[in-house]
N, C-alpha and C positions, 0 to 999 in steps of 0.2 A: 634337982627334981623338977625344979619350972622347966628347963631343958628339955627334959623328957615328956613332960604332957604337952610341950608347945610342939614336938615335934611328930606325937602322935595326931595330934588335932590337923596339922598340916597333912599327912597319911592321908587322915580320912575325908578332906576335902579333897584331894587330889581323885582319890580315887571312887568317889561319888556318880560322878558324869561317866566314866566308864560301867561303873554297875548300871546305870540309868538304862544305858545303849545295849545291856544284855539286859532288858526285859521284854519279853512279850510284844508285839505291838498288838494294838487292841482292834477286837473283833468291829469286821461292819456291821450294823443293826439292821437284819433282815426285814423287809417288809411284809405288813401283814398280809396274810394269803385273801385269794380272790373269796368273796362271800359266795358261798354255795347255795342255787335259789334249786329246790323240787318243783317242776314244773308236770300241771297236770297231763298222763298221757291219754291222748285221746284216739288209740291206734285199737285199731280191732274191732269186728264186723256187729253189725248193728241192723234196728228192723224197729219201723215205727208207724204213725200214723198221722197223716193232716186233712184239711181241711182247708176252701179259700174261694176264689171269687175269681171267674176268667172275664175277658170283655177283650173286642176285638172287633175289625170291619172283613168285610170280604169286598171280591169284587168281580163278574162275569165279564167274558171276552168271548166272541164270537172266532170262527176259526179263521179268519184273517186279522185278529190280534186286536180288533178294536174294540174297545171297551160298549157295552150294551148299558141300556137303561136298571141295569140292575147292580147295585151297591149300596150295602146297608150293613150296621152293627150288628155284633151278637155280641150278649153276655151270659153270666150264669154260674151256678153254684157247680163246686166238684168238695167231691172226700175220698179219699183214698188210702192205700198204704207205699212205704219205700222201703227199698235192701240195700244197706252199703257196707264198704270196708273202708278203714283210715288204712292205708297200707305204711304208711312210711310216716316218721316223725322226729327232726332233726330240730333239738331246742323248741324252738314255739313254732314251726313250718310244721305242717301237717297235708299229706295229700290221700288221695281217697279216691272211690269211685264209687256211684249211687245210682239206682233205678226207681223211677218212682212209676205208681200206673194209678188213675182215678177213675172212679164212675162221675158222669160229669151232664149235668142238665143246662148246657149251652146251645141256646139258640134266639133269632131271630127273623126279621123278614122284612122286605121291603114291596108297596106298592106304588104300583104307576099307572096311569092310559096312557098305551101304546098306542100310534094312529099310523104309522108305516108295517107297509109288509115287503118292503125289497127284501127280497134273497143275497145272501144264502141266510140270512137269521130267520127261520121258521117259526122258532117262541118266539117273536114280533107279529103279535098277533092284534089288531085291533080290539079295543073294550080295556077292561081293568084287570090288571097281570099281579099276581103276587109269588114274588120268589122267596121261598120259604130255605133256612138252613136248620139243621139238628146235629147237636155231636154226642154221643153217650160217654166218650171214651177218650182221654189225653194222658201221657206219660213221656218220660223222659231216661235217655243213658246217658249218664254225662263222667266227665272227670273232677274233683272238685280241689280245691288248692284253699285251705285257708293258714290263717295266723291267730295263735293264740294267744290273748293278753290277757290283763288285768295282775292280781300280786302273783297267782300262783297257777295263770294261764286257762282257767276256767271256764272262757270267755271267746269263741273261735269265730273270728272274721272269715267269709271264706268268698269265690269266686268257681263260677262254675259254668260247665260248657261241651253240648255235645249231639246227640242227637234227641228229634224230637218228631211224635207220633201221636197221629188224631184220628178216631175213625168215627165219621160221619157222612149223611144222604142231605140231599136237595130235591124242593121240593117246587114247581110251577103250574100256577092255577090258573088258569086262563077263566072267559068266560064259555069258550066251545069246549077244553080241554085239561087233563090232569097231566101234567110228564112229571117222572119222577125217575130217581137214581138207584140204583143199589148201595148197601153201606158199603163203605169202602178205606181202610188204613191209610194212612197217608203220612209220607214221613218229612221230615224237614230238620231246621240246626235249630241251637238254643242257648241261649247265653242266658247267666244270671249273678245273683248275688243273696248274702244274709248272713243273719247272725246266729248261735248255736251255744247253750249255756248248760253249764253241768250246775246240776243240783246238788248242791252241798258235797262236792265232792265224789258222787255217788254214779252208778252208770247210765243213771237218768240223766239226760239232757230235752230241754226244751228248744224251739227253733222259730225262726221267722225268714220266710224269704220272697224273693220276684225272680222271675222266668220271662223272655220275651222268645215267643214261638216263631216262629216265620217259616212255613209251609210253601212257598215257592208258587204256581202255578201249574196247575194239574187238570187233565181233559175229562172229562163225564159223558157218557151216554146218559141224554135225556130220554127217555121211551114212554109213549103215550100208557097210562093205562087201560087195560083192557085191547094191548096190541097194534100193532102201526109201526112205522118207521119212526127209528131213534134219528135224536138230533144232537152233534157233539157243540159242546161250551167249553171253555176252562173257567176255570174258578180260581183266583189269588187271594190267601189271606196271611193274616198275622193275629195273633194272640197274645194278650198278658196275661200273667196270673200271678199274684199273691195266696202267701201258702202262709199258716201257720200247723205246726205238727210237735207231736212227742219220738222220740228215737228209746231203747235203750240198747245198750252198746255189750258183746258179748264176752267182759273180759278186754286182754290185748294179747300182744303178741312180747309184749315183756314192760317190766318195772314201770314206775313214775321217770320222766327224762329230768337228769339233771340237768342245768345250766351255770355257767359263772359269769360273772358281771364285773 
């Protein structure tokens, strides 16, 4: 009988390691999948309104390029409204394109005596000269590129740039004479920046931002009033502005973008 359980027990060692080698081998441990973040979208067409402060210099040139006794600041209050679309929104990249147009009460003026009258500068007039500028009207088409951060993208950095448009008169007072311009549009580029914040999730957002204008150089007919012979200038400026406005946004063009991280 010992015989017999001794040689079962030998059996079942023997063949232990062989069962062993016919099991399973064991699964790899998958990793955990990427966390899924809902990232707010901010795609689709919008229309709002701001409000800000422009300031800026100008500067005259006679028609052989030289600069004249006339160059001074302007600043002043605008309000106005904008049209944009977010067209495109890949994760937190957002692009877009916006119009904005102001009523706009910028102006300034600079006085001098003048004591030369070589030609060809005709407003070089002897006595005390004031060249007066007025703008009613600034706006912008631009393209805008921002980035949306914060937990749930909320929050859109953006960069912007494109064309930019002012229409205003000039205005010279002599002590024999009035010359004055017609209004006139005048377009130029425009670069800027700001931030842009969705309220609570909702299709409110609030905004802040800066624009740098720069309108190039451009000629005028000065013309007496009350009739005479005009006299041509150019005029070179540049403009800031600071905006702050409300948007609300009409919908999108689809869902909240996911993101994974």
């Amino acid at each position: 009988m010992n015989k017999i359980l001794s040689g079962f027990a030998l059996s079942v060692c023997l063949a232990a390691p062989a069962m062993a080698a016919d099991l399973p081998a064991r699964m790899p441990v998958k990793a955990p999948a990427a966390p899924i973040v809902t990232v707010y979208s901010w795609t689709g067409c919008y229309i709002g309104a701001h409000a800000g402060w422009a300031w800026g210099q100008k500067r005259v040139f006679d028609s052989a390029g030289e600069i004249v006794a006339f160059k001074h600041d302007v600043d002043g209050f605008l309000a106005g409204g904008q049209i944009g679309c977010n067209l495109w929104q890949r994760d937190r990249w957002v692009f877009g394109i916006e119009g904005q147009a102001a009523w706009a009460d910028i102006d300034g003026e600079a006085t001098r005596t003048l004591i030369s009258t070589a030609p060809p500068i005709a407003l070089v007039i002897p006595g005390t000269t004031v060249f007066r500028t007025k703008a009613d009207i600034i706006g912008s088409i631009a393209a805008r590129l921002g980035y949306a951060f914060g937990a749930n993208g909320q929050t859109l950095a953006f960069v912007k740039g494109g064309a930019a448009f002012i229409d205003e008169r000039f205005t010279v007072t002599t002590a024999q004479q009035i010359f004055d311009t017609d209004k006139e549009l005048r377009w130029g580029w425009m670069v800027g920046g700001g931030l842009e914040h969705a309220l609570g999730g909702s299709n409110w957002s609030i905004k802040a931002e800066y624009n740098y204008n720069h309108f190039g150089k451009d000629s005028f007919d000065f013309c007496p009033v009350g009739g005479g012979a005009c006299v041509v200038a150019e005029v070179k400026q540049h403009i800031h502005l600071v905006k702050v406005g409300i948007n609300y946004r009409f919908g999108g063009f689809g869902g909240p973008v996911v993101a994974r991280y």
